[in-house]
C-alpha positions as CSV (number, residue, x, y, z in Angstrom):
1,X,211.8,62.2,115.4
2,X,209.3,63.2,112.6
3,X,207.7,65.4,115.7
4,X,211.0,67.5,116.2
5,X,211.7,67.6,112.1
6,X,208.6,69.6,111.7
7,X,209.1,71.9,114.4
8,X,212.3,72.5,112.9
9,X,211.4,73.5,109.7
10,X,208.3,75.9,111.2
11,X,211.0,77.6,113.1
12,X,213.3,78.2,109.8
13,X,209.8,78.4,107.8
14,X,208.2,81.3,110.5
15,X,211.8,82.9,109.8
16,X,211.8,83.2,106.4
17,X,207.9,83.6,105.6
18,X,206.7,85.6,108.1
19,X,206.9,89.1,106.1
20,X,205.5,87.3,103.3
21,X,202.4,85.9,105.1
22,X,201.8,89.1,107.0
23,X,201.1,90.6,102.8
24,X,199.4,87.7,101.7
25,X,197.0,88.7,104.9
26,X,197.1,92.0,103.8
27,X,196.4,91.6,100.2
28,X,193.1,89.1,100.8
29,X,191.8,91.2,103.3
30,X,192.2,94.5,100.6
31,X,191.1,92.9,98.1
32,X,187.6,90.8,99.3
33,X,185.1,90.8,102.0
34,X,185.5,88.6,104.5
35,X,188.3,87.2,106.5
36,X,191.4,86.6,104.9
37,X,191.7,82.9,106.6
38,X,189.1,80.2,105.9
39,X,189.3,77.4,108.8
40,X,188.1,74.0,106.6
41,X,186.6,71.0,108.3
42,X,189.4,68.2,107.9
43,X,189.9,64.8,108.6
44,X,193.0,64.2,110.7
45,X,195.3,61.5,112.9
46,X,192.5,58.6,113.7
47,X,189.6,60.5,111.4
48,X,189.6,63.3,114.0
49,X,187.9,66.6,112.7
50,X,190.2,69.6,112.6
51,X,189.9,72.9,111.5
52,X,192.6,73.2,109.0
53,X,193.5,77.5,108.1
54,X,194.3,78.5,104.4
55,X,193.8,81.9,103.0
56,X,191.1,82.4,101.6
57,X,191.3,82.2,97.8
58,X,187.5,81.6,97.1
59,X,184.8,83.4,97.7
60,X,182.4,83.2,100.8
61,X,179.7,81.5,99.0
62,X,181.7,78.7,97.6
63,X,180.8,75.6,97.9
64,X,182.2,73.1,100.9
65,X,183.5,70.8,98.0
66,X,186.6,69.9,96.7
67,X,187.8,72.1,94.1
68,X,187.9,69.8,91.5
69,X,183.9,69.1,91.6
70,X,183.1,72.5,91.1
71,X,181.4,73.1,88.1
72,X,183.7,76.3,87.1
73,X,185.9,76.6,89.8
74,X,187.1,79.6,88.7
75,X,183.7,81.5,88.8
76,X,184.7,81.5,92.8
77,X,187.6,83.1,92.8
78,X,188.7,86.5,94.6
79,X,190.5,88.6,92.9
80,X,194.1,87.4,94.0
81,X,193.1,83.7,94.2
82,X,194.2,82.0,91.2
83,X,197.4,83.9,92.2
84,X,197.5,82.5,95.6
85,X,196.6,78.8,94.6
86,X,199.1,78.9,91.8
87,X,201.8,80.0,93.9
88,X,200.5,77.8,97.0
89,X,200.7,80.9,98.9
90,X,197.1,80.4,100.4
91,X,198.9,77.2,101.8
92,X,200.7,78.7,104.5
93,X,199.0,79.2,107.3
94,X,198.9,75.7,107.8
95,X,202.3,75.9,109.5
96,X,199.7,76.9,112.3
97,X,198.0,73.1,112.2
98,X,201.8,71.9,111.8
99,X,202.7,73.5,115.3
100,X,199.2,72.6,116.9
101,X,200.5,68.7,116.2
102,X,197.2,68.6,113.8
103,X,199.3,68.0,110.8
104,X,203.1,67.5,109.4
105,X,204.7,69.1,107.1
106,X,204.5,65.9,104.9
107,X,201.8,63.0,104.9
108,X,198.5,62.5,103.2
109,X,196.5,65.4,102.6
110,X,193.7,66.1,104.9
111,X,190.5,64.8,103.5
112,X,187.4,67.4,103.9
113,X,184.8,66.2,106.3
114,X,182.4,64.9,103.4
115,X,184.8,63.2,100.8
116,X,183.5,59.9,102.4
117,X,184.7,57.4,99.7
118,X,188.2,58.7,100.4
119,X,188.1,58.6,104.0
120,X,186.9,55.1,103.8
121,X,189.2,54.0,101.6
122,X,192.1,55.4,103.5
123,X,190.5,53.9,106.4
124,X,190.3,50.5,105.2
125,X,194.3,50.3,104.4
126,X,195.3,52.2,107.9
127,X,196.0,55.1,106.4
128,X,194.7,57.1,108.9
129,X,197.0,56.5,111.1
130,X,199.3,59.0,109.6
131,X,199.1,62.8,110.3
132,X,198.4,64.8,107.7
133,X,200.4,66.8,105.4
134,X,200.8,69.7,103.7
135,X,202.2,68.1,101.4
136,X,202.5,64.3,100.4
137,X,203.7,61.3,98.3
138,X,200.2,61.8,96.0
139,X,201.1,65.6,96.0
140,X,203.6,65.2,94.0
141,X,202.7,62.7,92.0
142,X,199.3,64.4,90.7
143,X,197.5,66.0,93.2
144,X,193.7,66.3,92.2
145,X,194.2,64.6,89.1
146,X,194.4,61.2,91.0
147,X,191.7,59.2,91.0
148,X,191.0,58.6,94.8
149,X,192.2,54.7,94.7
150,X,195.6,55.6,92.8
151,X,195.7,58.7,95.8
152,X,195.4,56.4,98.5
153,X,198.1,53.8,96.7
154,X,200.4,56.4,96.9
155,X,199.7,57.5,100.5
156,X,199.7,53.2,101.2
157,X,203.0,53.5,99.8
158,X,204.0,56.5,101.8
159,X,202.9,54.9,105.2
160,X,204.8,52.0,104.5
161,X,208.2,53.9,103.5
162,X,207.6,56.9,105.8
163,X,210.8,58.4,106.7
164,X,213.1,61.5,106.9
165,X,214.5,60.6,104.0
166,X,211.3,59.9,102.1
167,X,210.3,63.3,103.6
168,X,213.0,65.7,102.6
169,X,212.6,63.9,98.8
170,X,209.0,64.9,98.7
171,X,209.7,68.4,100.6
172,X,212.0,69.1,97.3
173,X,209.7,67.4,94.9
174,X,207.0,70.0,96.3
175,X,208.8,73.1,95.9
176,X,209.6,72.0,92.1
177,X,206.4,71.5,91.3
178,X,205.4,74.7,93.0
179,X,208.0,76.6,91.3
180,X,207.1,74.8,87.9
181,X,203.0,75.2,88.0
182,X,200.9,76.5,85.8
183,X,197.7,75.8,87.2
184,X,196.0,75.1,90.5
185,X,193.8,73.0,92.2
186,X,194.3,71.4,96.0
């Protein structure tokens, strides 16, 4: 059932955002070298490795870290990223992993390839069992901020509440916060 929910909603989501990805495209590719997607190593379903598209926000020598442990994040920023973080508009494309099966629309974030400890963790309470999201139960409930055992409490809790119900909450949750931010990191 969740299967069929997501495909829903990237039907009614490739409807209504499809002029607006098609600029967002257009504006990172005018605006920075480089391609305008950035395919991230992620952990998936099982700890598989998937390559997870986002637009690319940050320039091409970032560091393959989490935002949060850069030491001035913002030193790494194209010229329309902070816009495109803030907004979550560099989010998008991962409607593409939601149709490839290699995420859901809501679920735990996908860890990158090297955050170990959180992988582990997750791991160790059969969290990975889940597919990923784009967004989750930590999501909205403090994203990055989280310390990485509070995260995985709240995707614990999501994996033992995981519902449609549960889902459309934090699918609303996500586009307040969205709407509501003043600041970025994911």
């Amino acid at each position: 059932m969740k299967r069929i929910f997501d495909l829903i909603l990237c039907v009614i989501a490739f409807s209504i955002l499809g002029v607006p990805l098609l600029l967002v495209y257009l504006a990172v590719k005018a605006t920075s070298k480089g391609p305008a997607l950035h395919w991230s190593k992620r952990v998936g379903r099982n700890n598989e490795i998937f390559l997870m598209p986002k637009f690319r926000s940050m320039k091409l020598n970032t560091p393959q870290v989490a935002t949060h442990l850069l030491a001035d994040p913002k030193q790494y920023l194209t010229p329309i990223g902070g816009f495109i973080r803030k907004t979550s508009l560099d989010e998008l494309p991962q409607l593409i992993s939601v149709v490839k099966g290699d995420m859901s629309f809501v679920g735990p974030r996908p860890a990158l390839f090297n955050q170990a400890d959180l992988i582990e963790l997750r791991t160790q309470f059969g969290v990975e069992k889940l597919r990923p999201g784009i967004t989750g139960w930590a999501q909205v409930n403090g994203r990055d901020e989280l310390p990485i055992p509070v995260k995985v409490d709240y995707d614990k809790f999501y994996l033992n509440n995981v519902s449609i119900g549960l889902d459309i909450k934090i699918l609303f949750m996500t586009v307040f916060k969205v709407l509501k931010s003043d600041g970025v990191s994911h």
